[in-house]
N, C-alpha and C positions, 0 to 999 in steps of 0.2 A: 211744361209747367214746373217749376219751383217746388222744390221737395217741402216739403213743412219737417220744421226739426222739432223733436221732441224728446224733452229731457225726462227723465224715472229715475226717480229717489228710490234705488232699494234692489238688491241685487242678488233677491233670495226665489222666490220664487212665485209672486204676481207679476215682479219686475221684468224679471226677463221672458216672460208667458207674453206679456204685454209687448214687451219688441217683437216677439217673434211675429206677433203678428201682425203689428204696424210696418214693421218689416218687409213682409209678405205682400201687403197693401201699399207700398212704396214712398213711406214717409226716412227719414233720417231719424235715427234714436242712437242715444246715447245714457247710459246708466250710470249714476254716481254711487259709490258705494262708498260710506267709513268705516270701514273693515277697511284693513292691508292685504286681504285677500279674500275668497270666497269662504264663507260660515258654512264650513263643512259637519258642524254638529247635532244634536239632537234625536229624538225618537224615533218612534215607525208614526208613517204618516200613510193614508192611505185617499187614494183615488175613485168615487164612486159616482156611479151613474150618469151625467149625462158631461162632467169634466171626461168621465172614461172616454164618451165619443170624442171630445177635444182632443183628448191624448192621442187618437186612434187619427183622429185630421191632422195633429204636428206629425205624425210620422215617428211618437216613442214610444209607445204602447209596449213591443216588443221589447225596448231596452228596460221598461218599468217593471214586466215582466223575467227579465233577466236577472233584475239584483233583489229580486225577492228576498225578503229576510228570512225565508223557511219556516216560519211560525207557520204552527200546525193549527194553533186553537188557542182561548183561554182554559185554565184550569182555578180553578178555585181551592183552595188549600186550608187545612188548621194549621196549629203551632206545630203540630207535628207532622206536617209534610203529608196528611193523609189526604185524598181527594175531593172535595162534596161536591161536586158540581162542574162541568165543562162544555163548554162550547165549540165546537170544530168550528174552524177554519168555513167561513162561507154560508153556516147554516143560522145565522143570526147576525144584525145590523150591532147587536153591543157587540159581538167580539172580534176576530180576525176577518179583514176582508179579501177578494179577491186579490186586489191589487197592493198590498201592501210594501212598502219601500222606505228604508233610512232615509228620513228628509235631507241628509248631505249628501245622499246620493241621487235622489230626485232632481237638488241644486245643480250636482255634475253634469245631469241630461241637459238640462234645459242652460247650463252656461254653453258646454259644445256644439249647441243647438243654434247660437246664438251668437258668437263670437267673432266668430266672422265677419258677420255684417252689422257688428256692434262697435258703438265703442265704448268700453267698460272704462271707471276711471275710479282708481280704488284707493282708499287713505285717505277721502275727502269728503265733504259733505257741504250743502246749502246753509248758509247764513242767514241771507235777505234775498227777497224778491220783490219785483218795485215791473209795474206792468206801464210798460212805455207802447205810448201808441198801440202798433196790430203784434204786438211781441211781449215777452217777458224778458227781462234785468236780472241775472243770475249773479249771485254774488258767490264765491265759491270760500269756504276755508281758507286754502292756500293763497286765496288773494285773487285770482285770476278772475275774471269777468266773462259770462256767456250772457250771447240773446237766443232764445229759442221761442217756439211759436205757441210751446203749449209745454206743460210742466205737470206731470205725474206723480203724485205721494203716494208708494207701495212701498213703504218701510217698516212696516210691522207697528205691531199695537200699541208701543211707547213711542211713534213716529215724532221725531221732532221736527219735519218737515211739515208734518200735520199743523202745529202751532202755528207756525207762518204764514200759513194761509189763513185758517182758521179760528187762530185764535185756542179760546176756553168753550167753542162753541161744541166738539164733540163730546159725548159724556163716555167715560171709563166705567166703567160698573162692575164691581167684582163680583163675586157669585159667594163667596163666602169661604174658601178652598184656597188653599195655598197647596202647590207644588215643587217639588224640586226631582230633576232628571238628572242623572251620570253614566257615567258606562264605569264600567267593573269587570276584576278577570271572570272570564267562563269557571265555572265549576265542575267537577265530576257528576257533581249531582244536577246540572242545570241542562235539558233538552229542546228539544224543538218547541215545546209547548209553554207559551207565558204561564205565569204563573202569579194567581193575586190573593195576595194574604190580607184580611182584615183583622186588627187586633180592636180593641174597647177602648172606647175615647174618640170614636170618631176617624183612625186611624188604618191608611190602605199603604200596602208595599207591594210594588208588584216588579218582576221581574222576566225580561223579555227577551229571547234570543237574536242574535243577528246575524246578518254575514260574512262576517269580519273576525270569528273568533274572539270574541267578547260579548259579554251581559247589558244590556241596557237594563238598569233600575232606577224607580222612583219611588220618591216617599211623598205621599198627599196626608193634610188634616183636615179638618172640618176648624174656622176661625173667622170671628168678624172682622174685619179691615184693621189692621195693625201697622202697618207700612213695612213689614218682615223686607219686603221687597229691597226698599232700601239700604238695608243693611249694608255691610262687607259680606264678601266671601265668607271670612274665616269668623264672623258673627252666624252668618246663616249655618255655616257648618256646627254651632254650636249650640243653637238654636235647632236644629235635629235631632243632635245626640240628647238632648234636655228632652226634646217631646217622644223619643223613638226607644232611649235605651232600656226600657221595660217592655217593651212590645213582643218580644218572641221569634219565634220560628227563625228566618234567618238573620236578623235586625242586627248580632253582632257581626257579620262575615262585611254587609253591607256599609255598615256605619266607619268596619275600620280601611274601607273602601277608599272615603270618603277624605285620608288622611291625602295630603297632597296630591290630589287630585285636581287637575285643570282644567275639566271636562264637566263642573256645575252648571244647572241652568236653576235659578230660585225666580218663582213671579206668585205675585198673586191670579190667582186664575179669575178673568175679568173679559168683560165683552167692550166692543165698543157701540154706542150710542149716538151716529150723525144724522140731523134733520136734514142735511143738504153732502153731497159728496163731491160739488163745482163751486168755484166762487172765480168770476171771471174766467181767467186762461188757464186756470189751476184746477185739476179734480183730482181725486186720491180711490184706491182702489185693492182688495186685500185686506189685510187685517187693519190697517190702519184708519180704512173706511167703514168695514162691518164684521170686526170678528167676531163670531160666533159660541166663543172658547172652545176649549177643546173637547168638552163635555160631549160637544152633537156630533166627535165626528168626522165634521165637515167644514175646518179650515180650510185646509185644503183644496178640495176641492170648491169652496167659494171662492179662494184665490185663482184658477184656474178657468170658471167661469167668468167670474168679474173683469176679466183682462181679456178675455176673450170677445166679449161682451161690446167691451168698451173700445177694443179696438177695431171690431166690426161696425160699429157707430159711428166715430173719428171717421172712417172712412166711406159711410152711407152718404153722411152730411157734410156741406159744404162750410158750414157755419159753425162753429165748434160749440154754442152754446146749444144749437138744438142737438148737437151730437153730446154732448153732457145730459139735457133731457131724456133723449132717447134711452140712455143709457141707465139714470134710474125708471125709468117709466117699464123696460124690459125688467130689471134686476131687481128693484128694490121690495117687491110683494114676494118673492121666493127668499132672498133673505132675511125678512121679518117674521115669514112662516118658521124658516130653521132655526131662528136665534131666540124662539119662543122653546125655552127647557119646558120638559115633563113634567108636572106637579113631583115637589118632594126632592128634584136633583139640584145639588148633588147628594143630599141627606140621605137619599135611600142607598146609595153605594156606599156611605160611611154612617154605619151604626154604633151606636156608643154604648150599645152592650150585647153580651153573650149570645142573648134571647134575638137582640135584633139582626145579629150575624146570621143564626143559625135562618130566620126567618128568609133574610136574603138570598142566602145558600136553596132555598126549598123554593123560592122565585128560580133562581134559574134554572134549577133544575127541570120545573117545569114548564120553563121556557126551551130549554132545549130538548126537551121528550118527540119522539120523533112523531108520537100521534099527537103531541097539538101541534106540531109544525104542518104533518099531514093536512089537520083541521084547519088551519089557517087558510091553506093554499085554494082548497075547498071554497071557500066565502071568498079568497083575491080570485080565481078562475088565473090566477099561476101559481107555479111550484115556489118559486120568492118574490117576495115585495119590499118596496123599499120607498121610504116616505122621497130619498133626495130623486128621482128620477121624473120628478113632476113639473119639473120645467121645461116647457117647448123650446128647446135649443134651434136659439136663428140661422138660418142660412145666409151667410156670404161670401159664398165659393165663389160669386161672377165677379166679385172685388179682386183675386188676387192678379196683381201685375207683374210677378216673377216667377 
């Protein structure tokens, strides 16, 4: 039989989840990426529940394990560095999880993972697609022309591959929070333990360790849709120092951080909204089909699931569109469970005054009290729980062919 070729937009981390296992299952893939190389940037990104067993079937587990960022917990902090509140590592779904790993180093697993029997193609990016007979019409950047059998959008939440297919049919929905991430030098004063300061105004800085010998920090607000995103660089950087340099605690060490520096990520923090995640030979998968933001969590690991998912399907079904079916019919009631926020978020992480910080501070605290955790466990009939573990992860171990 004739391998089926299948192209994936996006070379970060559904995309290549998704070869691995279409891989596995004996199709041909091939990944396009417009990066000149792999986006080795970004925060701690963490792995939980039933992606974990994924991890634990690709054979990384151990290496995700291995580049842990040594983050011990959150701490909750005033202007003055003083403590109110903490979270260890593992004993609550808001703060540090098990599995926690720099998403450029996640990227590195899963490209080594994968390179091999991939073929990566970097500096380029899809144009047009134009579906000829039993195949798709790849039009590439650089000009060149591919046909392939079936075509992937896992490019992230501003996918421009998504348009292609789709159109204006996905909805972006921001949540009202804008964020910006860097990395920064390590300090004397900086340890194993994040640390999140809220100042008035709706404003959070927090500060993270990694394992590289450097600080990961960010600055989030509370704001209606502004198009900040948009911006420059060196607008957004100034558009910080305006909203941040009265805030406190460490806001000057970070902000002069900030001076030439390469390593910004600025977005509106926003979910995505698709009624359909196929349209003919095209389906998308990832942020670009159901982000979640980052608020739940569980990017992530919906990136991980979703490609997992979908590649177990591709390969169930003969037919690609009932294997597009299958694929939301399994997936798409657990992502609409997780992409339902909490009443209140993100507004109750960022309070815009004194009274509402200190309030917050007395929430976690007694979130993390070791007798209501006790209590908790009691009513689950286990010692932890966790909302993402509630999907029955499919079996298609009898699919793989290599």
């Amino acid at each position: 039989m004739t391998q089926k070729k299948v192209l994936i937009s996006g070379a970060s981390i559904a995309g290549p989840t998704l070869a691995f296992w279409l891989n596995r299952y004996g199709f041909k893939t091939t990944i396009v990426e417009r990066a000149e190389s792999l986006r080795l940037g970004g925060q701690n990104v963490d792995i939980k529940g039933a992606a974990q067993k994924v991890a634990q079937l690709m054979g990384i587990e151990d290496e995700i394990r291995a580049a842990d960022t040594g983050e011990l917990g959150v701490q909750f902090v005033n202007e003055a560095n003083v403590i109110q509140a903490a979270l260890p590592k593992g004993e609550s779904n808001l703060g540090t999880s098990e599995l926690e790993i720099l998403r450029g180093d996640l990227v590195k697993i899963l490209y080594n993972h994968t390179k091999d029997d991939v073929e990566y193609l970097f500096g380029n990016q899809i144009i047009q697609l134009d579906e000829i007979e039993e195949s798709v019409k790849v039009t590439f950047q650089n000009g060149e022309i591919g046909v392939f059998d079936l075509v992937i959008c896992a490019d992230g939440i501003r996918s421009r591959t998504r348009g292609l297919i789709f159109g204006e049919e996905p909805v972006v929905r921001p949540v009202g929070l804008y964020v910006s991430y860097f990395t920064i030098p390590r300090a004397a004063s900086d340890s194993r333990w994040a640390k999140w300061y809220n100042a008035s105004n709706a404003r959070v800085i927090v500060m993270r360790p990694d394992n590289e010998g450097t600080t990961r920090a960010s600055f989030s607000f509370l704001s209606e849709p502004m198009g900040y995103e948009k911006l420059s660089t060196m607008e957004q950087i100034s558009l910080l120092k305006q909203k941040f340099s009265d805030a406190g605690w460490e806001v000057k060490r970070v902000l002069s951080a900030l001076e030439n520096n390469t390593d910004i990520y600025f977005d509106a923090i926003s979910q995505v909204i698709a009624p359909r995640w196929s349209k003919g030979r095209c389906a998308m998968t990832g942020d670009a089909a159901f982000c979640p933001s980052p608020l739940t969590g569980m990017g992530v690991s919906l990136s991980v699931l979703g490609a997992y998912i979908l590649a177990g399907e591709l390969s169930t079904h003969t037919d690609h569109q009932q294997a597009f079916a299958a694929y939301e019919k399994v997936f798409r009631p657990y992502v609409t469970k997780i992409q339902k926020l909490p009443p209140g978020v993100p507004k109750l992480a960022h309070p815009k005054t004194k009274m509402g910080i200190f309030l917050l501070n007395t929430i976690i605290k007694i979130i993390s009290s070791k007798a209501v955790q006790k209590l908790g466990s009691l009513f689950s009939g286990k010692e932890k729980s966790s909302t993402d573990d509630t999907i029955e992860l499919p079996d298609y171990s009898k699919l793989v062919s290599v």
